[in-house]
N, CA, C and O atoms as a Tripos MOL2 file, in Angstrom:
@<TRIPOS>MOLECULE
protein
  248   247    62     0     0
PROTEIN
NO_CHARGES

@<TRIPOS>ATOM
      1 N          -3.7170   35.1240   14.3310 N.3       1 UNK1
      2 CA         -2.4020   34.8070   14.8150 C.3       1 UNK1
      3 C          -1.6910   33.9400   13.7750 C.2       1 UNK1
      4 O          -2.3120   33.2900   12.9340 O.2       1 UNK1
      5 N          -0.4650   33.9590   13.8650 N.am      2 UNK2
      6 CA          0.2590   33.1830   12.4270 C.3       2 UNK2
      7 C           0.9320   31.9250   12.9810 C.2       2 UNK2
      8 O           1.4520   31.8490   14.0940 O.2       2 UNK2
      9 N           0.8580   30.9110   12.0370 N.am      3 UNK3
     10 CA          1.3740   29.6720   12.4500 C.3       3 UNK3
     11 C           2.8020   29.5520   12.8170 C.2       3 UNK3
     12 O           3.6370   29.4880   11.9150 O.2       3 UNK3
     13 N           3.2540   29.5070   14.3880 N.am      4 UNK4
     14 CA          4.4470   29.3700   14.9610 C.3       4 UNK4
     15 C           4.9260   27.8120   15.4470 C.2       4 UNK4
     16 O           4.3500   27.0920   16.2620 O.2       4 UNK4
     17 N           6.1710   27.5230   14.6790 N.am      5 UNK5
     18 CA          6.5320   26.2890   15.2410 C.3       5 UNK5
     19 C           6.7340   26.0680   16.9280 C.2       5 UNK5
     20 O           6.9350   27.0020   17.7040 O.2       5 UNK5
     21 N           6.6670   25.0710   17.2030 N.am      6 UNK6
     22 CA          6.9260   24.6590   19.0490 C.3       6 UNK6
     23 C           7.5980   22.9860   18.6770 C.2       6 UNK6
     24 O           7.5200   21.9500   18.0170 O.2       6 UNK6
     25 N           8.1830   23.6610   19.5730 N.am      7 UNK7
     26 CA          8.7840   21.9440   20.1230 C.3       7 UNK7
     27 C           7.9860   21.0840   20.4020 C.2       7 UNK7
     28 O           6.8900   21.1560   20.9580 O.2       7 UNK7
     29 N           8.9170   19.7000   19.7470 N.am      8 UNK8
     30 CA          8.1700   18.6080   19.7970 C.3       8 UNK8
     31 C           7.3120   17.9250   20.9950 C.2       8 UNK8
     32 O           7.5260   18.3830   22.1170 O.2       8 UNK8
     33 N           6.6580   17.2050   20.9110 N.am      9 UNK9
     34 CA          5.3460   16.7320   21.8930 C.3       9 UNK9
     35 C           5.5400   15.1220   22.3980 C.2       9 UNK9
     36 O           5.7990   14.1890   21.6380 O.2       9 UNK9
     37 N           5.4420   15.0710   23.1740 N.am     10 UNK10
     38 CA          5.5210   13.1160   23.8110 C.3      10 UNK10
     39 C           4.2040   12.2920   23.2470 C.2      10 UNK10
     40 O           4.0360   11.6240   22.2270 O.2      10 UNK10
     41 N           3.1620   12.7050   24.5910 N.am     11 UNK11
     42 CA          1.9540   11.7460   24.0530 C.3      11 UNK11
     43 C           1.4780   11.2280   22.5680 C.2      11 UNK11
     44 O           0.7770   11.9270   21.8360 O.2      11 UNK11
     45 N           1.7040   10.5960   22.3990 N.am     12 UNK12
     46 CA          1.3320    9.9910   20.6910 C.3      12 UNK12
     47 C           0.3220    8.8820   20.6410 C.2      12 UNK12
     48 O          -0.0720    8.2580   21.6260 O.2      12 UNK12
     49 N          -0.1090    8.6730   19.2370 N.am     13 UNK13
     50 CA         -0.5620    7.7860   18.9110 C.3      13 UNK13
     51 C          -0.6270    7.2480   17.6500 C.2      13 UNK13
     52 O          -1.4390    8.0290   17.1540 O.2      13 UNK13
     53 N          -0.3690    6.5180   16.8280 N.am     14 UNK14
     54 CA          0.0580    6.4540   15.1450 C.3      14 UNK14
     55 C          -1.3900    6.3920   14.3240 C.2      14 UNK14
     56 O          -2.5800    6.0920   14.4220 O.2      14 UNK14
     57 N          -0.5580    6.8110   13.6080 N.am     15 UNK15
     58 CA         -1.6570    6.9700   12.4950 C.3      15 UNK15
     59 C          -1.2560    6.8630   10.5580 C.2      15 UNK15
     60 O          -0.2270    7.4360   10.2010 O.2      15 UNK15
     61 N          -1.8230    6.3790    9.8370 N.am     16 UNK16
     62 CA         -1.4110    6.3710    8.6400 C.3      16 UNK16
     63 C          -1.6460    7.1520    7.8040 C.2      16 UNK16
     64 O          -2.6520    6.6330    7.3190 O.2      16 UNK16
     65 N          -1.4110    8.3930    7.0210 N.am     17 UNK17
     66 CA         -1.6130    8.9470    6.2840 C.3      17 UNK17
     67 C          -0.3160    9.0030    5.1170 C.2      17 UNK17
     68 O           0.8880    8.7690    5.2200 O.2      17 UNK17
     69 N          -1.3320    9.4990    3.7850 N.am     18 UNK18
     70 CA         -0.4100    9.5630    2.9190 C.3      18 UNK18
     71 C          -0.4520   11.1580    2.6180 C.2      18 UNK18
     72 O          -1.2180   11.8460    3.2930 O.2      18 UNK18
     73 N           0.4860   11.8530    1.4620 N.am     19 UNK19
     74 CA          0.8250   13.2100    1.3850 C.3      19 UNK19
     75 C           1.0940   13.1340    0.2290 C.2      19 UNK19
     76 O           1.7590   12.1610   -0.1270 O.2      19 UNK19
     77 N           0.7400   13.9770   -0.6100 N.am     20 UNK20
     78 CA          1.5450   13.9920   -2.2940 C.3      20 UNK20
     79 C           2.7930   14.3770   -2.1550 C.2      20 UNK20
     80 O           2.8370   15.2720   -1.3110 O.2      20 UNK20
     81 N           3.4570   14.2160   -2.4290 N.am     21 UNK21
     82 CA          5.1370   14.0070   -2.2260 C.3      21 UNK21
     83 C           5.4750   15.8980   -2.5830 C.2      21 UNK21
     84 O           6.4200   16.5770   -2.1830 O.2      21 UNK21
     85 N           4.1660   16.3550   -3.5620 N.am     22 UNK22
     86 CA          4.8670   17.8310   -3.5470 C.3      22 UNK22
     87 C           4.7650   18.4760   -2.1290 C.2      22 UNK22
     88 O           5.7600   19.0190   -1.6480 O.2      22 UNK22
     89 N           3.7460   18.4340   -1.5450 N.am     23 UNK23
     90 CA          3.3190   18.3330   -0.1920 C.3      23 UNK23
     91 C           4.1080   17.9940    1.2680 C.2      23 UNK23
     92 O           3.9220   18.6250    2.3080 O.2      23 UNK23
     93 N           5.0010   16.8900    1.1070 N.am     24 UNK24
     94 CA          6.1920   16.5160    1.2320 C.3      24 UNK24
     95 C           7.3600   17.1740    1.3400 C.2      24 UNK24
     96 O           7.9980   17.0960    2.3900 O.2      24 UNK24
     97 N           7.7770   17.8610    0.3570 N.am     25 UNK25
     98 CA          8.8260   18.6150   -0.1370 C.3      25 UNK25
     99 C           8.2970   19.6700    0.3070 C.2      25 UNK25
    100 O           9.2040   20.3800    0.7400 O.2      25 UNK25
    101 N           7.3780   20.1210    0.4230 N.am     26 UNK26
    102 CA          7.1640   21.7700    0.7670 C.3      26 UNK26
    103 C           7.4610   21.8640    2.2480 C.2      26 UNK26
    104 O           8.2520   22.7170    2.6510 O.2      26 UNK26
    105 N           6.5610   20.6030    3.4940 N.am     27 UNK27
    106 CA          6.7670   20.5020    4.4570 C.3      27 UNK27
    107 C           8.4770   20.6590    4.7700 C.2      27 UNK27
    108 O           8.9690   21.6440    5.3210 O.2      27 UNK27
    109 N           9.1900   19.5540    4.3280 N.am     28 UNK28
    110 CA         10.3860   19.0010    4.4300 C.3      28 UNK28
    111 C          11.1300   20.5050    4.3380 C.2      28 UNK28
    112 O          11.7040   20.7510    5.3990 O.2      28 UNK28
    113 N          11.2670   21.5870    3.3250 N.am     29 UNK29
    114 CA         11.6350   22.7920    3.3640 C.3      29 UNK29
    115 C          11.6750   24.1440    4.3800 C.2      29 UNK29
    116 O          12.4440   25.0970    4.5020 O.2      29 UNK29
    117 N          10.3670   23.6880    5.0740 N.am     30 UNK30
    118 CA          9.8740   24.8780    6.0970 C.3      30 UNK30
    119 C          10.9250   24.2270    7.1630 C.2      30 UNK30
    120 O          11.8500   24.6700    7.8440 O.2      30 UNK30
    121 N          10.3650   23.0560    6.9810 N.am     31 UNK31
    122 CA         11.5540   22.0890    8.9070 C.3      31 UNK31
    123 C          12.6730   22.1460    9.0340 C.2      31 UNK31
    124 O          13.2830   21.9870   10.0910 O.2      31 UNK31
    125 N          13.1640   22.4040    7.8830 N.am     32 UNK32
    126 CA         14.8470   21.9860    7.5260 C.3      32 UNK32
    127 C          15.5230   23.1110    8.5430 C.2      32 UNK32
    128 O          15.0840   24.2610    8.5830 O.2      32 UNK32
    129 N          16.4360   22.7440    9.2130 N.am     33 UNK33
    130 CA         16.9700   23.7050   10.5720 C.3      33 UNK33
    131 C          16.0260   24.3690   11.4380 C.2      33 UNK33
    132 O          16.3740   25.3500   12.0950 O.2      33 UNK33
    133 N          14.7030   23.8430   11.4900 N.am     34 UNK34
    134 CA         13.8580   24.5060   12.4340 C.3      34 UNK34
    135 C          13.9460   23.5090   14.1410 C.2      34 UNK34
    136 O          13.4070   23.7240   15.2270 O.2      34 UNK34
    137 N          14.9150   22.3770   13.6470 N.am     35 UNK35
    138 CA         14.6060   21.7570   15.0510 C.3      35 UNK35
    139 C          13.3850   20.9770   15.2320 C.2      35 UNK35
    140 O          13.3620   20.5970   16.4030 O.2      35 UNK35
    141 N          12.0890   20.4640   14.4180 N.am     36 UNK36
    142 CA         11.1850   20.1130   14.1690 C.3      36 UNK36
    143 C          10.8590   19.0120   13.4420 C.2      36 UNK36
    144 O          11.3230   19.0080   12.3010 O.2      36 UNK36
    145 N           9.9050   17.6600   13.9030 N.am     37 UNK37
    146 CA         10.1130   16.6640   13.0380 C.3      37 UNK37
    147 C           8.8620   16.9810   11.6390 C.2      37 UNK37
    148 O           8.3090   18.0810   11.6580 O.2      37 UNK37
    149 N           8.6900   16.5170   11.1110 N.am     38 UNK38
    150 CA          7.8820   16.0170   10.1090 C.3      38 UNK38
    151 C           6.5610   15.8720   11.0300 C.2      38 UNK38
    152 O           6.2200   17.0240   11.2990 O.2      38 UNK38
    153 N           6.0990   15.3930   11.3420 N.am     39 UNK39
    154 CA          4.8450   14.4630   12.8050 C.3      39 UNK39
    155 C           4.6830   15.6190   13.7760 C.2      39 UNK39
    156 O           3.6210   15.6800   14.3940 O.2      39 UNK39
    157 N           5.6420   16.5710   13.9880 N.am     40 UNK40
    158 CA          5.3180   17.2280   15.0050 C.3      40 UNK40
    159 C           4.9850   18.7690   14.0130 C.2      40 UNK40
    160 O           4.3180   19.5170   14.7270 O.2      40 UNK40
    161 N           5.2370   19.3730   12.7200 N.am     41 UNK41
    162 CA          4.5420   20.3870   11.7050 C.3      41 UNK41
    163 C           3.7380   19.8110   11.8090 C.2      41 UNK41
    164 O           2.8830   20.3130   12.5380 O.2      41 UNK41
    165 N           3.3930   18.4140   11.2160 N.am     42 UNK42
    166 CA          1.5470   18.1900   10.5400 C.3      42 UNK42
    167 C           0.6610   18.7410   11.8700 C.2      42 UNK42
    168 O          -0.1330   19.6780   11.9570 O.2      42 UNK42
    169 N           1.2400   17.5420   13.0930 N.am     43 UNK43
    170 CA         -0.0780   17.4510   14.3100 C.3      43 UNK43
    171 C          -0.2480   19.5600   15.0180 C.2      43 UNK43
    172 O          -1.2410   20.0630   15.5450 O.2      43 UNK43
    173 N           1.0790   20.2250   14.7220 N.am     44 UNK44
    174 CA          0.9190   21.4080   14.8040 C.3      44 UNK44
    175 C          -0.0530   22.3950   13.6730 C.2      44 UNK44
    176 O          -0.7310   23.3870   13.9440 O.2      44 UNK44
    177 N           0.0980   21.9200   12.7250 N.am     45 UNK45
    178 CA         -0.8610   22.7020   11.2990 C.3      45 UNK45
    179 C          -2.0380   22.1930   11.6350 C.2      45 UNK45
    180 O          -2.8930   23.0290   11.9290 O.2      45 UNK45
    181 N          -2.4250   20.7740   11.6920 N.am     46 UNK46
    182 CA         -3.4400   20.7120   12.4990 C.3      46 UNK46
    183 C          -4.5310   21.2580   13.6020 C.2      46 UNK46
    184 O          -5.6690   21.7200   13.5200 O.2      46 UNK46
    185 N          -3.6850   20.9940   14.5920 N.am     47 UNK47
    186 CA         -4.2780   21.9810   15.6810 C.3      47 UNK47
    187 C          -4.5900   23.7740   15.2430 C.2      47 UNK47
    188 O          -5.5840   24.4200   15.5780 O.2      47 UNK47
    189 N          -3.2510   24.3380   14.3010 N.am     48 UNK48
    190 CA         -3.5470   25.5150   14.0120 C.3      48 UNK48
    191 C          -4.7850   25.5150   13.0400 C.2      48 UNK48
    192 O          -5.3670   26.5970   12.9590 O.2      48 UNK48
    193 N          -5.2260   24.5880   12.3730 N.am     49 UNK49
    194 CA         -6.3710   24.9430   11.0810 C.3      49 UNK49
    195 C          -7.3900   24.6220   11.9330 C.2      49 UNK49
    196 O          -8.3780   25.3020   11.6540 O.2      49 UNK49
    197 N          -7.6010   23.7930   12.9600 N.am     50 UNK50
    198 CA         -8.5790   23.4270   13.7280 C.3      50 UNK50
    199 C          -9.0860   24.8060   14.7260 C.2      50 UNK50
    200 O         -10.2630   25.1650   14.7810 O.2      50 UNK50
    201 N          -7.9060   25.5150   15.5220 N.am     51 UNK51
    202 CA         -8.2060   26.6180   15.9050 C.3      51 UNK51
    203 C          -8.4070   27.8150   15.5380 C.2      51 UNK51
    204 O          -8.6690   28.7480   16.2970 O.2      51 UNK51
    205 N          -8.2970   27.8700   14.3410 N.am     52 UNK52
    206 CA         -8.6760   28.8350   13.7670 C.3      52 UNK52
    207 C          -9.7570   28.5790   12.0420 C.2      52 UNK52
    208 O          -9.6460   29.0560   10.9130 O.2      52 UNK52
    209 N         -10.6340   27.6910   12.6240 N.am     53 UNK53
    210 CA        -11.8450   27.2880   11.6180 C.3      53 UNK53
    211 C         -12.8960   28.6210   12.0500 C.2      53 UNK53
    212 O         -12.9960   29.3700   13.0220 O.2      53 UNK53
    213 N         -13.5170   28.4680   10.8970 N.am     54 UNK54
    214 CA        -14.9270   29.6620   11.2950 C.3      54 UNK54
    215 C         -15.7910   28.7860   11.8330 C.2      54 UNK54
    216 O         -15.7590   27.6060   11.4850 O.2      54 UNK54
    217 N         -16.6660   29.2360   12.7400 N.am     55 UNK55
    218 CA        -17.3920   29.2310   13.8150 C.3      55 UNK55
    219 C         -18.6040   28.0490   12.8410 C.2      55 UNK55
    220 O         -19.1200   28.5340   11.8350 O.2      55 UNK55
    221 N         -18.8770   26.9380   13.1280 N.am     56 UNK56
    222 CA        -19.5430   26.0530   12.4120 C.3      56 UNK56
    223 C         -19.2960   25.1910   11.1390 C.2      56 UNK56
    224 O         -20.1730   24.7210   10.4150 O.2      56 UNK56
    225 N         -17.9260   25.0640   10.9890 N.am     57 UNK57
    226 CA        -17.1220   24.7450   10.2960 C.3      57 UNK57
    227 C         -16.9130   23.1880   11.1080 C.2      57 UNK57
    228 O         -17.7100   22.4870   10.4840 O.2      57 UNK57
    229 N         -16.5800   22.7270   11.6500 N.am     58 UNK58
    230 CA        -16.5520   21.8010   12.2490 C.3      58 UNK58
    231 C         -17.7130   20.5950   11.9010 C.2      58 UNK58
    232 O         -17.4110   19.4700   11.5040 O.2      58 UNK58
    233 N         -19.0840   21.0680   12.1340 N.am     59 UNK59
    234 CA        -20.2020   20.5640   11.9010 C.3      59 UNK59
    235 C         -20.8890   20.4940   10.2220 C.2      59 UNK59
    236 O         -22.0050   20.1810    9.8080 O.2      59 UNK59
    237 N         -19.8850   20.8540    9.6800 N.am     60 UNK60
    238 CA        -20.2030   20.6730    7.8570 C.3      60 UNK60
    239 C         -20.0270   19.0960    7.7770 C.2      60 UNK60
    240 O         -19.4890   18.3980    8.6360 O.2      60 UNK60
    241 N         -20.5380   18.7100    6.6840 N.am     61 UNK61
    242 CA        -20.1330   17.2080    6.4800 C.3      61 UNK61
    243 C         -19.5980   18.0280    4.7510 C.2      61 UNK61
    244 O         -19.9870   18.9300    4.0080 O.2      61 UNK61
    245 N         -18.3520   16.8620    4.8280 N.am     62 UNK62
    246 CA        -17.4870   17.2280    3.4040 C.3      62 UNK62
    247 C         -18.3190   16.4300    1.7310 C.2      62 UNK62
    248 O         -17.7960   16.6160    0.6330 O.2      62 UNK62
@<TRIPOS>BOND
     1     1     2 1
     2     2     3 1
     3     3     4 2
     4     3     5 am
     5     5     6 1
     6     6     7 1
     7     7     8 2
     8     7     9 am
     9     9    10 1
    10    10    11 1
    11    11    12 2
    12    11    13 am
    13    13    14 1
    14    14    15 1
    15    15    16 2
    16    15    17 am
    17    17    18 1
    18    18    19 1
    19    19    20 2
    20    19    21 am
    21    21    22 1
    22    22    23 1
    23    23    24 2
    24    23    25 am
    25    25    26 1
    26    26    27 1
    27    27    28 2
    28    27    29 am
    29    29    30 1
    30    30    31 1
    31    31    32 2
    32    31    33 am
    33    33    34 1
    34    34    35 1
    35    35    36 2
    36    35    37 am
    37    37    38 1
    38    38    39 1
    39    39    40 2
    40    39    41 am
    41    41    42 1
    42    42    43 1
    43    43    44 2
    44    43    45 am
    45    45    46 1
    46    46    47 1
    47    47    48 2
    48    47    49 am
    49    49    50 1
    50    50    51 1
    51    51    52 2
    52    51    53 am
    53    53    54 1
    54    54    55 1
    55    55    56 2
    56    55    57 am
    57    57    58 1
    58    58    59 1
    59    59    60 2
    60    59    61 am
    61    61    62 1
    62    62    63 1
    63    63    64 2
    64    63    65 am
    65    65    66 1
    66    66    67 1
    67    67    68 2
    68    67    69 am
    69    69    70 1
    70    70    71 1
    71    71    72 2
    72    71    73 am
    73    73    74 1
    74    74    75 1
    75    75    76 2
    76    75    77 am
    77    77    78 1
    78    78    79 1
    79    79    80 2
    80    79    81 am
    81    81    82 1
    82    82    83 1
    83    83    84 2
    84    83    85 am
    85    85    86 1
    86    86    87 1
    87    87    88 2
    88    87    89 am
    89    89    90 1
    90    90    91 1
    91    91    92 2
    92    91    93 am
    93    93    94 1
    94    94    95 1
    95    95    96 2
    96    95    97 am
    97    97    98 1
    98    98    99 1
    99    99   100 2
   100    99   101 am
   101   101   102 1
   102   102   103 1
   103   103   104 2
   104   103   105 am
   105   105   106 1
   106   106   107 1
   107   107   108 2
   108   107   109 am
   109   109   110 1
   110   110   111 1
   111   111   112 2
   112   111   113 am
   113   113   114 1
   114   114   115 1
   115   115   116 2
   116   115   117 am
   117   117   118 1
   118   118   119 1
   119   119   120 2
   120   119   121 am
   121   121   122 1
   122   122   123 1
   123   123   124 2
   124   123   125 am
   125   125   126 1
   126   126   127 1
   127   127   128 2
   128   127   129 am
   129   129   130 1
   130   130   131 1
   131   131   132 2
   132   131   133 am
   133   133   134 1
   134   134   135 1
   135   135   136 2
   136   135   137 am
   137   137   138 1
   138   138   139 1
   139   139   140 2
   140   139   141 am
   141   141   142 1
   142   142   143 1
   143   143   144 2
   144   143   145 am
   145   145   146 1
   146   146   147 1
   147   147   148 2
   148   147   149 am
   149   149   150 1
   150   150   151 1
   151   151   152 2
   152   151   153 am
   153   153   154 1
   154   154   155 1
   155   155   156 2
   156   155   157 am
   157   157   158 1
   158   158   159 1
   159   159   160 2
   160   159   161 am
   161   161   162 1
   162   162   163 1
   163   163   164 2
   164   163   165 am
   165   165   166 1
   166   166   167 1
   167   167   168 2
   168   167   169 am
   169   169   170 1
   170   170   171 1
   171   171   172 2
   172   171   173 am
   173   173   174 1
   174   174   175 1
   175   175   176 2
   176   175   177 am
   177   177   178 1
   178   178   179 1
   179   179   180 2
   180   179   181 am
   181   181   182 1
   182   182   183 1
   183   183   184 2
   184   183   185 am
   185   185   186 1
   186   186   187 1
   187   187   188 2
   188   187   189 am
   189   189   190 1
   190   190   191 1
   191   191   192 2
   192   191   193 am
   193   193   194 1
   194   194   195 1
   195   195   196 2
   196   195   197 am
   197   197   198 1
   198   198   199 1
   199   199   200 2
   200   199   201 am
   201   201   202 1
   202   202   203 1
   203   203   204 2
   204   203   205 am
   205   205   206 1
   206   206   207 1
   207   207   208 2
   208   207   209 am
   209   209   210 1
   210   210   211 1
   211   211   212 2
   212   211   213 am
   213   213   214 1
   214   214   215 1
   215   215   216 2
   216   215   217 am
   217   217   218 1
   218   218   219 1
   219   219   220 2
   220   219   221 am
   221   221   222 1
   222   222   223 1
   223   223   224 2
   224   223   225 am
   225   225   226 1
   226   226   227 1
   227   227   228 2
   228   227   229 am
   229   229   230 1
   230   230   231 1
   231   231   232 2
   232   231   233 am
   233   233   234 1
   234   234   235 1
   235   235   236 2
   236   235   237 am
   237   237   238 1
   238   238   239 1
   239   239   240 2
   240   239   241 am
   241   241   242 1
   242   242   243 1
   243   243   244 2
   244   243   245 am
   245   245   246 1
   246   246   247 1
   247   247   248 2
@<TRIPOS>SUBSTRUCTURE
     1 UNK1         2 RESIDUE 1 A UNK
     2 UNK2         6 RESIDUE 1 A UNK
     3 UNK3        10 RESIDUE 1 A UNK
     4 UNK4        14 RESIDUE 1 A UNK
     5 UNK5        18 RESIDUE 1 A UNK
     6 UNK6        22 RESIDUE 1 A UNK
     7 UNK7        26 RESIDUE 1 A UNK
     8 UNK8        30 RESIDUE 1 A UNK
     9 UNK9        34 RESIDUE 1 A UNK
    10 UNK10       38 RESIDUE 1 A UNK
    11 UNK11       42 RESIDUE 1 A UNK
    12 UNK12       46 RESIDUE 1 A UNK
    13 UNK13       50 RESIDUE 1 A UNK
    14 UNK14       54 RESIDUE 1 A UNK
    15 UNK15       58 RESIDUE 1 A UNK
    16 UNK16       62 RESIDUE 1 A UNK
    17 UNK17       66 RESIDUE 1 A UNK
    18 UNK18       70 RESIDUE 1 A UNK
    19 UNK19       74 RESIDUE 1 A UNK
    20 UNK20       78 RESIDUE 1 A UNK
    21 UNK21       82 RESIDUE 1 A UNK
    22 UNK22       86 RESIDUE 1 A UNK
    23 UNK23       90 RESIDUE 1 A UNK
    24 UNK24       94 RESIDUE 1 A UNK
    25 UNK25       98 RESIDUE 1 A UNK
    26 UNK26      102 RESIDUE 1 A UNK
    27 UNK27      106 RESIDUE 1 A UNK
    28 UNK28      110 RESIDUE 1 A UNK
    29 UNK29      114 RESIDUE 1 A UNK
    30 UNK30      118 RESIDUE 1 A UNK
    31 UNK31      122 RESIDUE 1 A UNK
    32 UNK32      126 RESIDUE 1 A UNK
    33 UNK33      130 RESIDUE 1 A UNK
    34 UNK34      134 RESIDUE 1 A UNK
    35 UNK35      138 RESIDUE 1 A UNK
    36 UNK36      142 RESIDUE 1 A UNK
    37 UNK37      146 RESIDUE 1 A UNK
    38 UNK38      150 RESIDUE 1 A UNK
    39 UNK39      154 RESIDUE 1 A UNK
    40 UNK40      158 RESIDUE 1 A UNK
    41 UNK41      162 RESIDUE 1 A UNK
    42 UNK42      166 RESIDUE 1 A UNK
    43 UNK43      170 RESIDUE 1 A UNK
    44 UNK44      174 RESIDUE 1 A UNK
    45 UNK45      178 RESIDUE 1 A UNK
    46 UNK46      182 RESIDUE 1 A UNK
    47 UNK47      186 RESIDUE 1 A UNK
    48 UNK48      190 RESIDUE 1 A UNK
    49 UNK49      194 RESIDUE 1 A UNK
    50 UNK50      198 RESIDUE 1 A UNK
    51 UNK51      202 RESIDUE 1 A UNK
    52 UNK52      206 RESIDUE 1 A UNK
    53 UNK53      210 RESIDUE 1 A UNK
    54 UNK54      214 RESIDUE 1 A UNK
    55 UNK55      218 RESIDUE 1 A UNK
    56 UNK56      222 RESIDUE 1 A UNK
    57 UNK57      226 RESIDUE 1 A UNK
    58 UNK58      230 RESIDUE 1 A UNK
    59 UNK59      234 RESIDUE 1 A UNK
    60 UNK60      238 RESIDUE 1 A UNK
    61 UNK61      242 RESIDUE 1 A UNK
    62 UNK62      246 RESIDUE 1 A UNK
């Protein structure tokens, strides 16, 4: 299935991460008129790379 944006989400909790700024700019490009924040692509790409890991992927240590 292909990664589809959704509207933004309430429950939160913060967190600090950093991004290489090209990384940044690439995000910032896809959002631009999508109606979508910054916080709500990542925690969505997220969930999408998480649901769609191969089967024991989870349990690797990096």
């Amino acid at each position: 299935m292909a990664f589809q944006l959704k509207p933004d989400r309430k429950e939160t909790e913060n967190k600090t991460i950093r991004f290489p700024m090209t990384l940044v700019e690439r995000i910032e490009r896809i959002i631009e008129n999508q109606n979508v924040s910054f916080s709500s692509f990542v925690l969505q790409a997220c969930e999408y790379a998480i649901e769609n890991m191969e089967p024991g992927e989870s349990a690797r240590k990096a």
